[in-house]
Structure formats: C-alpha cells, structure tokens
C-alpha positions as a Markdown table, in Angstrom:
| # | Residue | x | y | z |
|---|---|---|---|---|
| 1 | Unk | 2.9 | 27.6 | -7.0 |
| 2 | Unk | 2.7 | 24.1 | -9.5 |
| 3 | Unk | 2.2 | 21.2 | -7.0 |
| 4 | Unk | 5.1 | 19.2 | -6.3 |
| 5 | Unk | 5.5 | 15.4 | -7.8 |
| 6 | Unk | 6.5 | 12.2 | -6.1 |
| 7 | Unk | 7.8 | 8.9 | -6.9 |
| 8 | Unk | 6.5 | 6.3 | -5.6 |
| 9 | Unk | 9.9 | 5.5 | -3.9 |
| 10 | Unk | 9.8 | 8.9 | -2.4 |
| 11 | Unk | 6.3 | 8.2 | -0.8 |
| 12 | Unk | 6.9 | 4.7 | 0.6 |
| 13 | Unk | 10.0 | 6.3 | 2.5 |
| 14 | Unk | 8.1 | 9.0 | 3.9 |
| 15 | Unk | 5.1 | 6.5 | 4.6 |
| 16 | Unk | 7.7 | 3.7 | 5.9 |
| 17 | Unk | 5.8 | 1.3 | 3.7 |
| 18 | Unk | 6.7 | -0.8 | 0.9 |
| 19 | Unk | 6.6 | 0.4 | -2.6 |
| 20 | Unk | 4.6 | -2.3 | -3.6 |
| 21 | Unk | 1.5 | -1.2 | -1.1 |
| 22 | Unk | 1.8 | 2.7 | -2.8 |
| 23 | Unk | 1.4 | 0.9 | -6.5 |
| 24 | Unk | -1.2 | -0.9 | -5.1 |
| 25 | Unk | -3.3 | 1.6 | -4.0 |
| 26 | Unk | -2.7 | 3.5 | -7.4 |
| 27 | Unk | -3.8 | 0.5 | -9.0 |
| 28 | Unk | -6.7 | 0.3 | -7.3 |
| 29 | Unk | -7.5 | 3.9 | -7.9 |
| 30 | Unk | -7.2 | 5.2 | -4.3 |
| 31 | Unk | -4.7 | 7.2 | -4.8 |
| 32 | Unk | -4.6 | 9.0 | -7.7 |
| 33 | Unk | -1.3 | 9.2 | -9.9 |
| 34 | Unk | 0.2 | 10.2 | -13.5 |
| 35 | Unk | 1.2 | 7.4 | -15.6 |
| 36 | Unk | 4.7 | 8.4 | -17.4 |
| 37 | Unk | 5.0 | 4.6 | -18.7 |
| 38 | Unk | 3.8 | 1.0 | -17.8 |
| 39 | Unk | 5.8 | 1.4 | -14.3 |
| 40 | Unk | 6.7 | 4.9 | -13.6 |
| 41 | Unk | 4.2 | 7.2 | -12.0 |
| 42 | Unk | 4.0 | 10.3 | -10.5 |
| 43 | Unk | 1.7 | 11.3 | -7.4 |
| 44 | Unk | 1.4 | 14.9 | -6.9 |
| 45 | Unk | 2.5 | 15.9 | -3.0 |
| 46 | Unk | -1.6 | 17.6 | -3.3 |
| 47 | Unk | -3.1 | 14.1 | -3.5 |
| 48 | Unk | -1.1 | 12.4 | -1.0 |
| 49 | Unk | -2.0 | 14.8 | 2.0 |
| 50 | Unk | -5.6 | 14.3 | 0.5 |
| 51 | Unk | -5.0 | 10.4 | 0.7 |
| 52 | Unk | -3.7 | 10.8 | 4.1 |
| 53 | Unk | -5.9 | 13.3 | 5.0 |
| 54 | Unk | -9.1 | 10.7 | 4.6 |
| 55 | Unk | -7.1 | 7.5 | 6.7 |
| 56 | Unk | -7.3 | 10.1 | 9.6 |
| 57 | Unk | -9.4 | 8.9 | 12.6 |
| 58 | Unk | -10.0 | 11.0 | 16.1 |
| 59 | Unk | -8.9 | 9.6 | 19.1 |
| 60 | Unk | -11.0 | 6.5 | 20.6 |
| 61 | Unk | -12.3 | 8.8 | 23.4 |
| 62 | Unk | -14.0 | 11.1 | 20.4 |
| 63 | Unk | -15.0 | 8.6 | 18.3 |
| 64 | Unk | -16.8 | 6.7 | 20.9 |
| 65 | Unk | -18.2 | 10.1 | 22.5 |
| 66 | Unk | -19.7 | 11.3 | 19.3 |
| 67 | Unk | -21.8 | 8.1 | 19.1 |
| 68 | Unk | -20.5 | 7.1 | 15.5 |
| 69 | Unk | -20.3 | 3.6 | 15.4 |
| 70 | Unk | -16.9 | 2.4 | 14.0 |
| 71 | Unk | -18.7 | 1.2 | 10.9 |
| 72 | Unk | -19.6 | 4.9 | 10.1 |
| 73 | Unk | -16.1 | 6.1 | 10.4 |
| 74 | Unk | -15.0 | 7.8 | 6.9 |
| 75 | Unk | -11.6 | 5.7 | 7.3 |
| 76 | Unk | -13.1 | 2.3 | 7.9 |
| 77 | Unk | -13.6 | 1.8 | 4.3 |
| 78 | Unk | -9.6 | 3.1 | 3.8 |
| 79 | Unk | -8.5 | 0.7 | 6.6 |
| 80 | Unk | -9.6 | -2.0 | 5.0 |
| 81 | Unk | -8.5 | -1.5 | 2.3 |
| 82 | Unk | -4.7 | -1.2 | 3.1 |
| 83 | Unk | -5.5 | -4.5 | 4.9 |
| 84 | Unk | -6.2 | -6.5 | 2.3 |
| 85 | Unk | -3.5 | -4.9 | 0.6 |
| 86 | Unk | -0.5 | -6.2 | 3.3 |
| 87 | Unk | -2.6 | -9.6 | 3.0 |
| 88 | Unk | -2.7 | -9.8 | -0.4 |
| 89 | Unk | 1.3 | -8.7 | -0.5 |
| 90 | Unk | 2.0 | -11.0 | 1.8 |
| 91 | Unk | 0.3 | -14.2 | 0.2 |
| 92 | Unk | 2.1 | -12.7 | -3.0 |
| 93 | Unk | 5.8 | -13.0 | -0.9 |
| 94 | Unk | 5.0 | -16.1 | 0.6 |
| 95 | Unk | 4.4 | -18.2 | -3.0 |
| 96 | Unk | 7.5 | -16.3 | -3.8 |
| 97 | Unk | 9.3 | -17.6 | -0.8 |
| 98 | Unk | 7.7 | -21.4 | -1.8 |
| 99 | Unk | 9.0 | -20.9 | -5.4 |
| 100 | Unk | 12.4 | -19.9 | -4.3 |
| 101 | Unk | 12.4 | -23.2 | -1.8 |
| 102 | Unk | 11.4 | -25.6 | -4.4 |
| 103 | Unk | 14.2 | -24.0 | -7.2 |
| 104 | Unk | 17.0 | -23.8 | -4.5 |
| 105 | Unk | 15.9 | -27.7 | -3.3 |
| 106 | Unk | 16.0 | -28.7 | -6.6 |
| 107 | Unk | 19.6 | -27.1 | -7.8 |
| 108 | Unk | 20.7 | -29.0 | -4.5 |
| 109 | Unk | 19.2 | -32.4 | -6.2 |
| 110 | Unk | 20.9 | -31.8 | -9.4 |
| 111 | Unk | 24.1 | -30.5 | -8.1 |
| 112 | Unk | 24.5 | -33.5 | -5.8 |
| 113 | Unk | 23.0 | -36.1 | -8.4 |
C-alpha cells in the first residue's frame, strides 16, 4: 500500500501545534518532507509516526529504574529541540507584536495630528 501524504496543516491539527513549529522542524531537517514548491510540502504519514516515535520517553519510574541518566535519553536531544523552536517562535511573535504597536501608535499620531 503507497504511504499516505500530509500537509503540514493536517499535521499541526493532529499534533495540536502551530504550523509554524511543523515547518520548522522540516527546516531543520528533523522531519523529513517533499518539497512541491518554496512553501508547500508534503510529510509522508510513515515519517511522522517515525518522528513521533523517537520524542517517545518511558514513564519517570522506568527511566529512573534503568539507571539512564536523563542526558542519555534518545528524546533529550528531540526535546530540545522543539524548545528552542516555541522560544525561537515566540521571540519571532513578540517583535511582531512590537512592530504592530509601534505602526498602530503611529497611525494614531498621524490621524490625530
């Protein structure tokens, strides 16, 4: 059976994340995607359950039992990186926010000058 293809849409509703954190991962090569055109890509349902599949950690009680530290965990690395994803998306919103501020303060200046 051919494997199934998703848009990136599709994936940040079944992940209930933003789209923006799925095209950053792609663009940062962790998950792997077909490029159709500068913005439209394709992520075939295989590799997703492989993505997800690594971000998987056992319970605490297993983790701690094995005698793994947490720096040895497979998914360390993986959380990490989605961190510094949401930071970097967030520092990205919040200059967007600022911009937004300083154009509506200064259509307020004009319209009232």
């Amino acid at each position: 059976m051919e494997d199934e293809f998703l848009t990136v849409a599709e994936i940040a509703d079944m992940l209930k994340l933003n789209q923006q954190t799925i095209r950053n991962w792609i663009d940062a090569g962790d998950l792997a995607a077909v490029r159709l055109g500068p913005r439209r890509v394709r992520v075939r349902r295989s590799e997703l359950e492989r993505f997800i599949a690594a971000g998987e950690t056992a319970p605490e009680p297993q983790r701690r039992g094995a005698g793994s530290p947490e720096a040895d965990d497979p998914a360390t690395e993986l959380r990490e990186r989605i961190r510094v994803s949401i930071a970097e998306t967030n520092a990205a919103l919040e200059q967007d926010d600022d911009r937004l501020a300083s154009s509506l303060d200064s259509l307020i200046e004009a319209a009232a000058g």
